[in-house]
C-alpha positions in Angstrom: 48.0 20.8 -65.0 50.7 19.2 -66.7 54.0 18.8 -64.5 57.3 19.1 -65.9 59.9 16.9 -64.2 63.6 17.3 -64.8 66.5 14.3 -65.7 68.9 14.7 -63.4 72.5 12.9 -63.0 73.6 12.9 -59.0 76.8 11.3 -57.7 75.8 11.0 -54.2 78.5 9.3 -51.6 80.1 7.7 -54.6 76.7 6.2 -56.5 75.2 7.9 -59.5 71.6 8.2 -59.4 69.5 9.2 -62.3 66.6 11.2 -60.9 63.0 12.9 -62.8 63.1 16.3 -60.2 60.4 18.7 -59.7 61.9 22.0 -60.7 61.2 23.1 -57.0 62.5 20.4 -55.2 65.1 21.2 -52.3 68.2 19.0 -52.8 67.5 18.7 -49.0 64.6 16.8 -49.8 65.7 14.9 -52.9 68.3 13.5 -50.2 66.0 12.7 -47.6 62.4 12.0 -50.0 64.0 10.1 -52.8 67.2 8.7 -51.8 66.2 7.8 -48.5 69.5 9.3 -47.0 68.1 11.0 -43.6 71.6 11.7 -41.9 70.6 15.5 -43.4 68.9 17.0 -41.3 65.8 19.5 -41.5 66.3 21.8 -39.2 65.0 25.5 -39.8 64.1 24.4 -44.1 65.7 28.5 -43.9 69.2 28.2 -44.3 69.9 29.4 -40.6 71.0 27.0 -38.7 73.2 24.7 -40.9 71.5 20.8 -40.3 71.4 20.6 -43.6 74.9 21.3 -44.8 76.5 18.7 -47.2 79.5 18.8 -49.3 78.9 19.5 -52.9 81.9 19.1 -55.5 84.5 19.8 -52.3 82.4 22.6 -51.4 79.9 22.8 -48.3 76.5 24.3 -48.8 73.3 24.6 -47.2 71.2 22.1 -48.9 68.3 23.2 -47.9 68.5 26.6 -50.4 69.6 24.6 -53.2 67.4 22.9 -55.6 67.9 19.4 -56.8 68.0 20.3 -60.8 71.0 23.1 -59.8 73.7 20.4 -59.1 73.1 17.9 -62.2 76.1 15.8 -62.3 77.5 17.4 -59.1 79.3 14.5 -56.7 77.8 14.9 -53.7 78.6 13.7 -50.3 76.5 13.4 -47.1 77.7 12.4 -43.4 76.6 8.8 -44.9 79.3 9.1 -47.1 81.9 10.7 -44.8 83.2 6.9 -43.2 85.2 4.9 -44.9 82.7 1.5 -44.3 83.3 1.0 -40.7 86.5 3.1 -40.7 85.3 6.6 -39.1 86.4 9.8 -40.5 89.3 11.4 -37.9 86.5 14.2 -37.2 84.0 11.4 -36.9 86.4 10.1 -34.1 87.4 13.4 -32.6 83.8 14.6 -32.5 83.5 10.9 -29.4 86.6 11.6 -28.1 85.6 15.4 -27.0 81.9 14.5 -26.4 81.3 17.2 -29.3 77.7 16.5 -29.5 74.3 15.7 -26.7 71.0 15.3 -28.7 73.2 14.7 -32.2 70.7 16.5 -34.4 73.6 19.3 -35.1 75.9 16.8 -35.7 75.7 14.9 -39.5 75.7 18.9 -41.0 78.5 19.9 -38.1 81.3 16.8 -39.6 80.0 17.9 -42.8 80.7 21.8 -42.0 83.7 20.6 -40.7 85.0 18.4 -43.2 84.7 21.2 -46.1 85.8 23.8 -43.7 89.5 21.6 -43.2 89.3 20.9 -46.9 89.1 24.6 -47.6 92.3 25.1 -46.0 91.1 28.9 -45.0 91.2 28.4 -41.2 94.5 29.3 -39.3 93.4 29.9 -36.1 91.4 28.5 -33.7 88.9 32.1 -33.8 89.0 31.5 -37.7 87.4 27.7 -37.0 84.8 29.3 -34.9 84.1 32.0 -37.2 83.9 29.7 -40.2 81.4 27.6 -38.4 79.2 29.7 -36.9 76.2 29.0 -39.6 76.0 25.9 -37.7 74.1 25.9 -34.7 74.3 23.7 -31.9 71.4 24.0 -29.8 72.3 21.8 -27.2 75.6 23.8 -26.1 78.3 21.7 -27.5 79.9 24.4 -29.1 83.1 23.7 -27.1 83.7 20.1 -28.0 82.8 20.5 -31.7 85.3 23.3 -32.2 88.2 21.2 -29.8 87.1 18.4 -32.0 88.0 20.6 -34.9 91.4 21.9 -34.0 92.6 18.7 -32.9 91.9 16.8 -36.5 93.0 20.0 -38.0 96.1 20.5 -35.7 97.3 16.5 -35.9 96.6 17.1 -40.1 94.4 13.7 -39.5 91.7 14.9 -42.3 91.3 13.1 -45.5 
C-alpha cells in the first residue's frame, strides 16, 4: 500500500519547518512526534478538556482535532514559544504569583487559552473569562488561581 505524504510549510514559535505529513496526522502529534515540542499536552486526544490548545494565526484551537496538512503555512505558537528567551510572558508570571497551577499538566494549554483569549479582546468581565475558558479543564482544582491569574494580566493590560 503506497502512502501518500503531504509538503507542508509550518511556522512554529517563529521557525519554519518544512514537513512530509500523513494526511491523518493530528497537528497535536506533528508538535509532539516530529518537532519534538512536548509542552502540548495529550490529554483526552477528544477535544474535551483543552491540554492541547495552541495558538494558530492569533487564534486558539484544540490541536488535537486539527490535522497537520489543515494549517500549511499557518504561524503557530506553542507555550514553548510564549517566553520571550528567559523573559516570561506576564500570564507566565501571574499564573506563580497566584499559584494557578498543582500537577501543571493543565497548564502549557491554560497560558495558551489564555493568551488567545486576552488577544481576542472578547472578555469584559471576570464571568466572561471563566466562560471563555471553560474548555480547559483543570483537574487538579486550580480553577481559582488560573482565572485571578487571568484578570490580573488582563486588568494591569500586561499582555503582549
Amino acid at each position: 500500500m503506497e502512502t501518500n505524504t503531504h509538503p507542508t510549510i509550518l511556522y512554529i514559535n517563529n521557525v519554519m519547518y518544512h514537513l512530509d505529513l500523513l494526511p491523518w496526522v493530528s497537528l497535536l502529534d506533528v508538535l509532539r512526534e516530529e518537532i519534538h515540542l512536548t509542552g502540548t499536552k495529550k490529554g483526552c486526544d477528544h477535544g474535551q478538556c483543552g491540554a492541547c490548545t495552541i495558538i494558530v494565526d492569533g487564534k486558539r484551537i484544540l490541536s488535537c482535532l486539527t490535522l497537520g496538512v489543515m494549517k500549511n503555512g499557518s504561524e503557530i505558537t506553542t507555550i514553548e514559544g510564549i517566553a520571550n528567551g528567559d523573559d516570561l510572558h506576564p500570564l507566565q508570571k501571574a499564573f506563580i504569583e497566584h499559584d494557578a497551577f498543582q500537577c501543571g499538566y493543565c497548564t502549557p494549554g491554560q497560558i495558551c487559552s489564555a493568551v488567545g483569549l486576552l488577544n481576542e479582546g472578547k472578555a469584559k468581565s471576570r464571568e466572561e473569562v471563566q466562560e471563555l475558558m471553560s474548555g480547559n479543564l483543570c483537574r487538579c482544582g486550580a480553577n481559582r488561581g488560573i482565572i485571578n491569574a487571568i484578570m490580573e494580566v488582563k486588568e494591569g493590560g500586561r499582555h503582549e
